[in-house]
LUMLO-182022 format. One record per residue: residue in three letters; x, y, z of N, C-alpha, C in turn. Coordinates in steps of 0.001 Angstrom, whole numbers, plus 500000, padded with zeros to 6 digits. Layout:
REM residues N
<r ALA <X Y Z> <X Y Z> <X Y Z>>;
...
END
This chain:
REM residues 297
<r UNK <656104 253457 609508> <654672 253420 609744> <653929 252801 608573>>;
<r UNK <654055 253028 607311> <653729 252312 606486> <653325 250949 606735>>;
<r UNK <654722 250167 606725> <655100 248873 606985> <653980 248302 607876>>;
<r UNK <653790 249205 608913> <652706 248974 610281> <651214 248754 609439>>;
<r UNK <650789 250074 608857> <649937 249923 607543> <649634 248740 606898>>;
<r UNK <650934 248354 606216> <650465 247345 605508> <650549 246058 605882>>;
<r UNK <650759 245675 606640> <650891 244500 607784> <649296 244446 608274>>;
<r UNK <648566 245476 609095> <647848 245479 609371> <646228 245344 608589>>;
<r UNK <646564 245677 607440> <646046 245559 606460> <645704 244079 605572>>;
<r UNK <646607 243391 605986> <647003 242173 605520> <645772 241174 606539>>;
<r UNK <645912 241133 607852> <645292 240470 608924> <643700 241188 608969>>;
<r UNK <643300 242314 608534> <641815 242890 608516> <641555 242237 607121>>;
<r UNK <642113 242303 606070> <641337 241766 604687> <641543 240378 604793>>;
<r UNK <642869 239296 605232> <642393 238322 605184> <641506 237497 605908>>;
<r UNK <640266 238246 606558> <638998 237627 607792> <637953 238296 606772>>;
<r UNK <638104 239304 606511> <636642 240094 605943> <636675 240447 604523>>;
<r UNK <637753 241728 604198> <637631 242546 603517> <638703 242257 602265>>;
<r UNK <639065 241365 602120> <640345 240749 601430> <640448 241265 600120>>;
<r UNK <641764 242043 600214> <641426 243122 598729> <641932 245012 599060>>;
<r UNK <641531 245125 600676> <641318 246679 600371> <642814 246995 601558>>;
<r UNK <643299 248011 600236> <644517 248631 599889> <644685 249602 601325>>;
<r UNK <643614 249980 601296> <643953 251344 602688> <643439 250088 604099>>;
<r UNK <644297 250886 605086> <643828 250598 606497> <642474 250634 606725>>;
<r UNK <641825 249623 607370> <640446 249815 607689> <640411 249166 608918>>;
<r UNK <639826 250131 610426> <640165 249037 611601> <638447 248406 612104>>;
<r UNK <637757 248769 611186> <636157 249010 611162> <635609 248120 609792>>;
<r UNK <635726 247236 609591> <634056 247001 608642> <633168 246318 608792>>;
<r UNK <631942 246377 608009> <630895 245811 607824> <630548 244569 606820>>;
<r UNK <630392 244039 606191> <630082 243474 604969> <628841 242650 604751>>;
<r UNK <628209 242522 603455> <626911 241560 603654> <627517 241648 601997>>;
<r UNK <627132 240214 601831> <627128 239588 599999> <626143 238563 599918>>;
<r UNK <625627 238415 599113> <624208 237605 598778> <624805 236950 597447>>;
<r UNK <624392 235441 597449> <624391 234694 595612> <623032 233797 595525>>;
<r UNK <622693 234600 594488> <621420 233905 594362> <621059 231848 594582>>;
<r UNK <620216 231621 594296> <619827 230585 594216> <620957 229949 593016>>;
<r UNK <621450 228526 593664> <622840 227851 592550> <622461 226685 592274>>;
<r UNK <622465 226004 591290> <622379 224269 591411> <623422 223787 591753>>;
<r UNK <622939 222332 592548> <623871 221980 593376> <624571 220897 592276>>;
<r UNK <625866 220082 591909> <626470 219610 591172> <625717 218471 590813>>;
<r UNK <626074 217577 592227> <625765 216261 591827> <624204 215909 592137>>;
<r UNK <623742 216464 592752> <621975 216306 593081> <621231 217059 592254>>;
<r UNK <620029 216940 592572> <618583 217878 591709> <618546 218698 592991>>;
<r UNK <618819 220004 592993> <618080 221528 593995> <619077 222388 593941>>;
<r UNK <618830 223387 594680> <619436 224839 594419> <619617 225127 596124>>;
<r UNK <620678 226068 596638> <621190 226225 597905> <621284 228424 597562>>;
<r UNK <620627 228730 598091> <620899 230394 598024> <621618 230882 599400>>;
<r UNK <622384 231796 599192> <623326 232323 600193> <623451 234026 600793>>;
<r UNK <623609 234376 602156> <623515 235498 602260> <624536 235630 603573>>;
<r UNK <625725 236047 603320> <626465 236019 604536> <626747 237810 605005>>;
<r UNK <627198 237525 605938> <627131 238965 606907> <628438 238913 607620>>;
<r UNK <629141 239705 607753> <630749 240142 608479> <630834 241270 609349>>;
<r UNK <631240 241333 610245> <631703 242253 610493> <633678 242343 611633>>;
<r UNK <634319 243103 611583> <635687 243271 612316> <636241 244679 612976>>;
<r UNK <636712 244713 614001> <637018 245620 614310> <638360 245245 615237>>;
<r UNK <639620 246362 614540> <640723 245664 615111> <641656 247081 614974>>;
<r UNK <642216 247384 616255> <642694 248684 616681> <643555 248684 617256>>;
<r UNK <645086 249228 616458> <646198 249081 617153> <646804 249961 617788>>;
<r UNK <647417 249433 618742> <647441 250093 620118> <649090 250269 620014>>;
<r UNK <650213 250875 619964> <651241 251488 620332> <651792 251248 621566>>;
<r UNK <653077 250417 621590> <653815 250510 623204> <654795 251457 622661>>;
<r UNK <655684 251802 621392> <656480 252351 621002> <656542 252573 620085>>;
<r UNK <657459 253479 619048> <657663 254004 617943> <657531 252977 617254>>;
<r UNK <658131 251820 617030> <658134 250765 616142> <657171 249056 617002>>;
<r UNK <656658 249626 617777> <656019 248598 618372> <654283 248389 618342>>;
<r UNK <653591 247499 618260> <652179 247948 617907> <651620 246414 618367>>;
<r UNK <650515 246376 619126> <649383 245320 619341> <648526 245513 618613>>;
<r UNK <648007 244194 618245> <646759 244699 617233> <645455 243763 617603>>;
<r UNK <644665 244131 618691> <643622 243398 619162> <642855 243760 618650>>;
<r UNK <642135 242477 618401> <640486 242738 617920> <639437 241331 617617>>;
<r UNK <638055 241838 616911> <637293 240557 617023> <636492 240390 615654>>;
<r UNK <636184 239749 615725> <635581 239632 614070> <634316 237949 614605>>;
<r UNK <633416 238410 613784> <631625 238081 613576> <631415 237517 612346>>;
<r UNK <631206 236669 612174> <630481 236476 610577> <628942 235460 610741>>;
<r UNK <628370 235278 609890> <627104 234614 609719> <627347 234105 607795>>;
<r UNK <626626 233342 608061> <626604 232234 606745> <624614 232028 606544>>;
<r UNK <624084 232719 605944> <622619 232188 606347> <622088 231431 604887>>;
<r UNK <621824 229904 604726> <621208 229525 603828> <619928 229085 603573>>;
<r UNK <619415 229098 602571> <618014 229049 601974> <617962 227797 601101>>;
<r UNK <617987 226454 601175> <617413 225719 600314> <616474 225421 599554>>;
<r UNK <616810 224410 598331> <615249 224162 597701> <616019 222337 597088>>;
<r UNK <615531 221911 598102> <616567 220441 597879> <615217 218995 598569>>;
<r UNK <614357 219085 597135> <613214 218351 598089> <613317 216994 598008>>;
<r UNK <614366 216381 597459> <614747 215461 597383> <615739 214516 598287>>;
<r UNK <616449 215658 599088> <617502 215227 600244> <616806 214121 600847>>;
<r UNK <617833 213090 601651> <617687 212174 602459> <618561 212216 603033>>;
<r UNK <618891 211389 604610> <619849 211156 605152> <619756 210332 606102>>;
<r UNK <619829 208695 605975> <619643 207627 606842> <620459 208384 608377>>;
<r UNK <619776 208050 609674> <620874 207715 610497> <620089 207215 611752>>;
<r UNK <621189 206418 612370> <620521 206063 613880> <618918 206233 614151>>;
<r UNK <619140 207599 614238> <618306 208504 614905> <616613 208680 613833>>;
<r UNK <616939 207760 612562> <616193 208372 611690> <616489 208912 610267>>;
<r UNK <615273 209053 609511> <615839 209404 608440> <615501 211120 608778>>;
<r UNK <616716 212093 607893> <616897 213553 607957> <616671 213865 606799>>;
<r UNK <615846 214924 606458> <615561 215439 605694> <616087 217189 605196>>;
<r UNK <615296 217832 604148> <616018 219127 603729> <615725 219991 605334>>;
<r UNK <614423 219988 605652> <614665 220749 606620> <614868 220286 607910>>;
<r UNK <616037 219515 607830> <617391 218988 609077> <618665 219949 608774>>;
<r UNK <618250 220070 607431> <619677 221172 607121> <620062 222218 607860>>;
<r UNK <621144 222545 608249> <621979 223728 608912> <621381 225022 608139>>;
<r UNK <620556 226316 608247> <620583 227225 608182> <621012 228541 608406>>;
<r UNK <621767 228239 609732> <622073 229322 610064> <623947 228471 610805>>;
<r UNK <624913 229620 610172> <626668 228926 611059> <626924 230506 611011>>;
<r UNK <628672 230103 612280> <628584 231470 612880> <629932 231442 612988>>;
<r UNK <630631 232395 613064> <632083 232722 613397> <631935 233597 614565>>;
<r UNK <632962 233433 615504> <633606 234557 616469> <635008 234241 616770>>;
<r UNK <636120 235384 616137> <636755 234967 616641> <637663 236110 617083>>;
<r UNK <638424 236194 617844> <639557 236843 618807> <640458 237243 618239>>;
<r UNK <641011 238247 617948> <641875 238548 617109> <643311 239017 618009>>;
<r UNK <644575 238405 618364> <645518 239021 618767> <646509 238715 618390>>;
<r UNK <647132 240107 618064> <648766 240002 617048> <649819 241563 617720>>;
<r UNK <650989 241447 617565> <651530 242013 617192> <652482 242666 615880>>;
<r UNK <653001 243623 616283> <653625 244097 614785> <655162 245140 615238>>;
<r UNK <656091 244366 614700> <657290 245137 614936> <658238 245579 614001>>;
<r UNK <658386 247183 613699> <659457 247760 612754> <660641 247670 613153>>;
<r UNK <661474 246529 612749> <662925 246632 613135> <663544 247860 612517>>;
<r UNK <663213 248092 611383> <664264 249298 611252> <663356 250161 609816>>;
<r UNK <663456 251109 609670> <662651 251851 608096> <662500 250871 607068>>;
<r UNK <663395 249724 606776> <663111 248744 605779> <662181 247646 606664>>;
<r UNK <662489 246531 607188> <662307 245124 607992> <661069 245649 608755>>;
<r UNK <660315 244720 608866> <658942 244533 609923> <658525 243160 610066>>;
<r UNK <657879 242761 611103> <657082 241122 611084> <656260 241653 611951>>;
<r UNK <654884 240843 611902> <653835 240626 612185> <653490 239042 612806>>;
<r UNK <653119 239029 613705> <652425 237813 614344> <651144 237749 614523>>;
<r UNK <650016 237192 614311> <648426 237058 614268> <648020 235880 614882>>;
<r UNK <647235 235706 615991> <646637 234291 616243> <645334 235027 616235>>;
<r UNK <644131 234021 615893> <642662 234278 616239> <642115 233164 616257>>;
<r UNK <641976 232930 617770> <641282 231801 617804> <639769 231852 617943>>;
<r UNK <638761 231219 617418> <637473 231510 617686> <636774 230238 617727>>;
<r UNK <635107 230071 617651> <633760 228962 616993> <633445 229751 615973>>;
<r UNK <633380 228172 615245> <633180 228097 614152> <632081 227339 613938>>;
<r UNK <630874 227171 614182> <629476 226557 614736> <628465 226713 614051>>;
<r UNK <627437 225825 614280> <625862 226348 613974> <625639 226788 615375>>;
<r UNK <625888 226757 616235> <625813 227427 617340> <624376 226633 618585>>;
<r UNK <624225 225624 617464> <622872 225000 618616> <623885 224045 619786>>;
<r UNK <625127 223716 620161> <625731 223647 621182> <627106 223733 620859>>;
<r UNK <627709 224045 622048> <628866 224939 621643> <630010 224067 622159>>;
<r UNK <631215 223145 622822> <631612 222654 623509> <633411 223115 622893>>;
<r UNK <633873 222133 623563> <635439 222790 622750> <636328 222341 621271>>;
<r UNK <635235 221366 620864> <635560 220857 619388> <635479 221873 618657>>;
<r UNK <634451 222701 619414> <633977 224113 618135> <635551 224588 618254>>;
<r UNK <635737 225043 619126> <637315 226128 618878> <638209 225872 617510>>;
<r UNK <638367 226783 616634> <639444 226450 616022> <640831 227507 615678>>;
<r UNK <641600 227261 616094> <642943 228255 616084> <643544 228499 614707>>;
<r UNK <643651 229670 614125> <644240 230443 613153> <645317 231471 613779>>;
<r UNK <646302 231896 612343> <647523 232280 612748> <648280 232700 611344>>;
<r UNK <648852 233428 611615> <649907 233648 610763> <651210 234644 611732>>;
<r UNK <652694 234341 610577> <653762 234729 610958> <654627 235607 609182>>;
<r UNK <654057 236595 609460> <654742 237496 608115> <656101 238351 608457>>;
<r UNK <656673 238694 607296> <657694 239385 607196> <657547 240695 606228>>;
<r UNK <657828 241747 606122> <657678 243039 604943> <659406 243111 604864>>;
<r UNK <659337 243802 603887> <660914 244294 603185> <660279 245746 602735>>;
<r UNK <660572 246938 603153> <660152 248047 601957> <660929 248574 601217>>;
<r UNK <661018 248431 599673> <661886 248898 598686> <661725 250484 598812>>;
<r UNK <661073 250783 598814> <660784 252233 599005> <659300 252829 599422>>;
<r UNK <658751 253919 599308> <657394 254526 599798> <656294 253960 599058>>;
<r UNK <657033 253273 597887> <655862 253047 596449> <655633 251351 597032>>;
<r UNK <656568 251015 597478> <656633 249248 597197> <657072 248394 598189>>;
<r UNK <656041 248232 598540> <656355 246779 599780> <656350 245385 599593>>;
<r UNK <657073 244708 599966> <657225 243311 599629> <656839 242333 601080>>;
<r UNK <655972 241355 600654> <655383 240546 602240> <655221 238625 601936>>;
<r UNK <655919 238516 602664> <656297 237178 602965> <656234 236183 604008>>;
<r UNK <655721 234885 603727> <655153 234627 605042> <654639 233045 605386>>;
<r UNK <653684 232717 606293> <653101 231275 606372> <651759 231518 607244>>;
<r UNK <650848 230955 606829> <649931 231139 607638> <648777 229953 607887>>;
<r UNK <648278 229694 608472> <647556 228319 608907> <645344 229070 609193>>;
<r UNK <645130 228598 607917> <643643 229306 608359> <642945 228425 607656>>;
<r UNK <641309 228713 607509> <640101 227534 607129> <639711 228463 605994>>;
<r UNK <640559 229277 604819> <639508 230037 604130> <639062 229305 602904>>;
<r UNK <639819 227757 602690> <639847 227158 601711> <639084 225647 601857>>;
<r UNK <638300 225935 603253> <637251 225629 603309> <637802 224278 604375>>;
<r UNK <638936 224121 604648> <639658 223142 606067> <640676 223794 606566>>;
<r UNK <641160 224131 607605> <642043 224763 608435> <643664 224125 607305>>;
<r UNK <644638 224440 607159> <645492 224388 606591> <646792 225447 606426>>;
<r UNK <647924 224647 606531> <649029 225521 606946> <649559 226143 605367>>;
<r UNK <649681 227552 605224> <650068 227697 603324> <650898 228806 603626>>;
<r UNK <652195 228965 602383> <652623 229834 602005> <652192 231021 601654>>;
<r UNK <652299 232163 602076> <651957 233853 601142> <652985 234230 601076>>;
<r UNK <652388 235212 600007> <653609 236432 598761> <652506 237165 598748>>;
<r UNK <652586 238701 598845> <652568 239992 599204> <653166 241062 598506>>;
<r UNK <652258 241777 598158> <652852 243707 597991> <652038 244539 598377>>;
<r UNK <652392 245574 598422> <651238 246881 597969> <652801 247789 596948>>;
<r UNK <651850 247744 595995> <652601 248368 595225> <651865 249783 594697>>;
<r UNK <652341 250846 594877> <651656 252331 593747> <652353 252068 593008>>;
<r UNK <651905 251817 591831> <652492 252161 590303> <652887 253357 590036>>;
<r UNK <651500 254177 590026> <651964 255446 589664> <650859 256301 590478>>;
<r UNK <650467 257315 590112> <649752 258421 590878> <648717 258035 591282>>;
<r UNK <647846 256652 590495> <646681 256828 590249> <646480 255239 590306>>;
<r UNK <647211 254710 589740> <647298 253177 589746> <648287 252426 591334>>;
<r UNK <647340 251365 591728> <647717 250526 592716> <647590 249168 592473>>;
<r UNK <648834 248574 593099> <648388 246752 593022> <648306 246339 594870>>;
<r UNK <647496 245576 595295> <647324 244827 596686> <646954 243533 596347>>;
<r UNK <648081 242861 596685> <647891 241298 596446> <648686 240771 597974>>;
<r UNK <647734 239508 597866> <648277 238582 598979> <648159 237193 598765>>;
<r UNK <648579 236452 597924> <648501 235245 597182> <648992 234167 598356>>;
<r UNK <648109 233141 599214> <646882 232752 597765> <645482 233479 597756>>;
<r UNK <645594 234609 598854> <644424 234578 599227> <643243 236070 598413>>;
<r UNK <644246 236932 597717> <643022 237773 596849> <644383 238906 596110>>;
<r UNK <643921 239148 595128> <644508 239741 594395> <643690 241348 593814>>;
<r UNK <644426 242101 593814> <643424 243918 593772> <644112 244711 592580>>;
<r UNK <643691 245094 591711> <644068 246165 591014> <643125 247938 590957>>;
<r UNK <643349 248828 591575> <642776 250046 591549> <643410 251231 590993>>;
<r UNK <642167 251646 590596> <642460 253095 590283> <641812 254519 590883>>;
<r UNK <642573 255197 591418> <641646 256751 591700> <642015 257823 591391>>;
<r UNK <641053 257881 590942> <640998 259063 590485> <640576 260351 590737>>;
<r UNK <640081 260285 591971> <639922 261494 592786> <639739 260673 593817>>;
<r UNK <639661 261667 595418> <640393 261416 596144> <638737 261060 596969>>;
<r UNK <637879 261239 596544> <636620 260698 597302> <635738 259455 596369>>;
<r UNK <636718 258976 595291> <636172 257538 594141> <637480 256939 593645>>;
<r UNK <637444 255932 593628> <638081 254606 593354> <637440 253562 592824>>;
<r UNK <638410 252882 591777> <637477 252051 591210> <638489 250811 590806>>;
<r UNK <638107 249244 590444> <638805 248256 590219> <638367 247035 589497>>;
<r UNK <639858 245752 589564> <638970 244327 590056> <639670 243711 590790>>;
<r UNK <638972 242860 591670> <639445 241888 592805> <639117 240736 592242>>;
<r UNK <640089 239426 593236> <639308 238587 593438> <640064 237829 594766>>;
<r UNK <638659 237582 595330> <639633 236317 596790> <638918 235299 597388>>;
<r UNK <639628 234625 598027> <639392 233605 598300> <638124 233794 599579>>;
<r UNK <637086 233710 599664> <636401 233289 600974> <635652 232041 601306>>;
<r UNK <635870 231119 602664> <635245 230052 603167> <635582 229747 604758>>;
<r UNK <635324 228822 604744> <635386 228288 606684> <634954 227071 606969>>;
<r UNK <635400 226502 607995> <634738 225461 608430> <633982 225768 609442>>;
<r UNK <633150 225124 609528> <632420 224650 610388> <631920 223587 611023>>;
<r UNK <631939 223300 612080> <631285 222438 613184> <629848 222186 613241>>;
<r UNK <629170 221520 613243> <627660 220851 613310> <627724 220107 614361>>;
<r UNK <626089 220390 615048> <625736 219919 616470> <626167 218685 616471>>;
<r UNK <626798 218203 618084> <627437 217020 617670> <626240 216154 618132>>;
<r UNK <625563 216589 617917> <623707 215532 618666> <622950 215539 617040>>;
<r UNK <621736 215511 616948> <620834 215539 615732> <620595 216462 614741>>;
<r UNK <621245 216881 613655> <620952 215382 612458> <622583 215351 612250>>;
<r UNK <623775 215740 612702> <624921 215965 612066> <625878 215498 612754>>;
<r UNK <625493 214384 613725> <627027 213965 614902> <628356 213728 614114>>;
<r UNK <629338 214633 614728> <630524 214691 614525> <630750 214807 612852>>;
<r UNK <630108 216163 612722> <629882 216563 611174> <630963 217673 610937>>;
<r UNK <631600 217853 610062> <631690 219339 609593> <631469 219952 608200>>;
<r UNK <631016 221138 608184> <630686 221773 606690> <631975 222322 605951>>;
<r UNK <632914 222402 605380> <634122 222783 604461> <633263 223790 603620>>;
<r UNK <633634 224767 603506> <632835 225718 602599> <633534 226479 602103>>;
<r UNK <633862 226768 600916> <634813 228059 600220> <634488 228199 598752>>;
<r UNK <634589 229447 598196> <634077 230232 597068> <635189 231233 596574>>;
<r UNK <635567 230929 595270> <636280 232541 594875> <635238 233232 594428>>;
<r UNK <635404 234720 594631> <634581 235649 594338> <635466 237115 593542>>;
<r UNK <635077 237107 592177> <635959 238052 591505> <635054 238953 591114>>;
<r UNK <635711 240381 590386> <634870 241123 589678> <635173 242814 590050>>;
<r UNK <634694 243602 589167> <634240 245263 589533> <634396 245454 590986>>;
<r UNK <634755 246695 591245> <634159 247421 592243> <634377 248718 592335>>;
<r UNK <633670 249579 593224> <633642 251152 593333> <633934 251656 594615>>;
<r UNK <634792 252430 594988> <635162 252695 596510> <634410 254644 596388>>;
<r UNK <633194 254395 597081> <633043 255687 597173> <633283 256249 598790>>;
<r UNK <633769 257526 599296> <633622 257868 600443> <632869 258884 600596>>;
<r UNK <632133 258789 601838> <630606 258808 601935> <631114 260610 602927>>;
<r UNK <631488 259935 603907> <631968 261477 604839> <633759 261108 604993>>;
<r UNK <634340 261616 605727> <635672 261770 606495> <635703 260474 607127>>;
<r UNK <636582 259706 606460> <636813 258312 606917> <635794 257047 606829>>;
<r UNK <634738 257246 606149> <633948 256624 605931> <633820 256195 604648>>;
<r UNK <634118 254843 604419> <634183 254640 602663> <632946 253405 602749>>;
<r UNK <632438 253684 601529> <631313 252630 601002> <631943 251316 599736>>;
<r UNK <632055 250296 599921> <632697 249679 598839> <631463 249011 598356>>;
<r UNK <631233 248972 596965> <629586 248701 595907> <630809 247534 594835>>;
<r UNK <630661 246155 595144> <631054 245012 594629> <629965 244071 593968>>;
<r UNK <630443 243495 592772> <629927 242232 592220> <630481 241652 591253>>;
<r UNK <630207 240556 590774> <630749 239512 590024> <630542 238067 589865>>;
<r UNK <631574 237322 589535> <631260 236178 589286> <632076 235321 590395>>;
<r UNK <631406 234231 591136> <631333 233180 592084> <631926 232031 591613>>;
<r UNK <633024 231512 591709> <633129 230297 591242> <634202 229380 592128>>;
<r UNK <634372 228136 591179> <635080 227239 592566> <634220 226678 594015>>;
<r UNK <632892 226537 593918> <632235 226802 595120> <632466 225208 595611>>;
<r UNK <632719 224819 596716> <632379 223799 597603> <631745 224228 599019>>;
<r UNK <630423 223452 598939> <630240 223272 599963> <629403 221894 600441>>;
<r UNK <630134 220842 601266> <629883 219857 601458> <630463 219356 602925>>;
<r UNK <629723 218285 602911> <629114 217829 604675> <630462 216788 604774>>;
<r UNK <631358 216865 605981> <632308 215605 605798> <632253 214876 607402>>;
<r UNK <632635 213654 607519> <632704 213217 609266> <634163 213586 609412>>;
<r UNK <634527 214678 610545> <635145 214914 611452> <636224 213521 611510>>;
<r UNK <635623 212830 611738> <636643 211415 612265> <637348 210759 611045>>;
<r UNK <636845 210286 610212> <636808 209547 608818> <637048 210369 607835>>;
<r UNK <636755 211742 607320> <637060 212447 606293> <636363 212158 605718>>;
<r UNK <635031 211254 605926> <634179 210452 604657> <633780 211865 604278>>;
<r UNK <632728 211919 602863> <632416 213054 602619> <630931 212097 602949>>;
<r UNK <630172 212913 603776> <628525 212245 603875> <627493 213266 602818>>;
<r UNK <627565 214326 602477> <626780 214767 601350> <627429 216450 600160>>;
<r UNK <627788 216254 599453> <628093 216720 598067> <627476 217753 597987>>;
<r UNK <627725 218931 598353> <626846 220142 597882> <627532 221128 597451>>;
<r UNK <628292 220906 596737> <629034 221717 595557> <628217 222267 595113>>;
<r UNK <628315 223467 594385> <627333 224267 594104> <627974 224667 592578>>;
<r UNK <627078 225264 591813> <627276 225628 590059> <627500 227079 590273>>;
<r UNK <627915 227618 589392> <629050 228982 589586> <628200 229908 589042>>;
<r UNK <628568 231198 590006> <627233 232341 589554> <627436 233359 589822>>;
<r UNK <626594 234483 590381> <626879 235996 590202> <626873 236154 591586>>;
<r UNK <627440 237312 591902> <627072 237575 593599> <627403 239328 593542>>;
<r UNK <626572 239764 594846> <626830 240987 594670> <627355 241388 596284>>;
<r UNK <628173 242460 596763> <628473 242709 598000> <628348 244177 598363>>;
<r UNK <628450 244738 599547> <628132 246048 599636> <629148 245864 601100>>;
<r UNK <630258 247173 601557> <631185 247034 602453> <630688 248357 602804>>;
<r UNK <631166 248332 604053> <631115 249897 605334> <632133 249750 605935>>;
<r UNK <633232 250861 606077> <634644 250827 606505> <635018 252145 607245>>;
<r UNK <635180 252032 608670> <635894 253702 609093> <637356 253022 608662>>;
<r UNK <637716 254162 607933> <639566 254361 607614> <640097 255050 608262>>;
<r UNK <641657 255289 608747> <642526 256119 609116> <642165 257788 608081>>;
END
């Protein structure tokens, strides 16, 4: 059951929560980064994204488990870019042509099988849109996946191995992972899933926890294929490291209170067809703060 645990664990943090050690088939999330300068231009791009997942596994047998579910996100930005231009066809586009508001939905279905007290694999597809959502057609769709393996050395130490094909690095892409959950000792834990976030905690009582993370979050996205962005997409990804505090609030209800430092940020406009990059909005590296809501086992 463990194994089931930490498998499952693996596919909820790498969409939302990327980082947290216990089962969570429930969260929430919202993180805000202030106003950033953008690299190569004069203006600033501010950010406020919103998550949420819920993914609940269902039992055919002792060692057998489905794990359906769906997951939401929002991306909402705030410019200050009074300088933008953007020749096209249609006209010249300006800052407020910019995308404000992109959206995730996507489908979450996997299974999970314990061959024996050591051996387990996991299968994950989630296909969803990935959109500004002002029209939707089937370019939006984009399919994610992974295919893992666990080994458990014992109750303390799991080992996870694997391949997985997702957009968190800001273009859909097929990559290697390496995996543990390791207890050190009573009090000390490691949860890593490289490449995608790395966890060190400590608790010290059994209603506070405390750490540092860091992981990878981004996505692509699709832009209306009509005005100002035909056959556009946004590549967007950020590491986000730093502190955090796991308090639990009632019986299965944990509050996670995160912040830190933002860096690595891309986010820039490319054509779909050509790979051209049509506008540079890399962003300058900064603070961000997050706040999580989680029912646990």
């Amino acid at each position: 059951m463990s194994v089931v645990i930490g498998l499952l664990s693996w596919g909820i943090i790498l969409n939302v929560a990327r980082g947290w050690e216990v089962d969570k088939p429930i969260i929430m999330k919202y993180f805000y980064v202030p106003s950033s300068d953008l690299k190569s231009v004069d203006g600033e791009v501010e950010m406020n994204g919103a998550s949420g997942i819920a993914m609940i596994p269902v039992s055919l047998s002792e060692s057998v488990f489905l794990l359906p579910g769906v997951l939401c996100k929002g991306l909402f930005l705030d410019y200050q870019v009074p300088d933008f231009s953007y020749p096209t066809p249609m006209g010249m586009f300006t800052e407020k042509d910019l995308p404000r508001s992109l959206y995730i939905i996507d489908l979450i279905m996997g299974i999970n099988v314990d061959w024996d007290e050591k051996w387990g694999s996991t299968l994950i597809v989630y296909p969803g849109i990935h959109s500004d959502m002002d029209d939707i057609g089937g370019s939006d769709i984009y399919f994610s996946g992974a295919v893992t393996g666990s080994y458990r050395f014992s109750s303390d130490f799991i080992l996870i191995a694997g391949i997985y094909y997702d957009d968190s690095f800001g273009y859909p892409q097929l990559l290697p992972l390496l995996g543990s959950q390791w207890q050190m000792s009573e009090y000390l834990a490691i949860d890593a899933l490289l490449p995608q976030y790395l966890v060190f905690s400590c608790r010290l009582d059994p209603h506070l926890a405390f750490g540092l993370k860091a992981n990878v979050a981004g996505d692509q996205y699709r832009l209306s294929k009509f005005q100002p962005w035909k056959d556009t997409v946004i590549n967007f990804t950020q590491v986000m490291s730093g502190p955090f505090i796991d308090l639990t609030l009632i019986d299965n209800l944990v509050l996670r209170c995160e912040g830190g430092y933002v860096f690595n940020r891309q986010f820039e406009f490319r054509d779909d067809d050509t790979d051209d990059k049509l506008w540079d909005g890399d962003l300058e590296d900064n603070w961000y703060g997050a706040l999580t809501l989680a029912l646990q086992y």
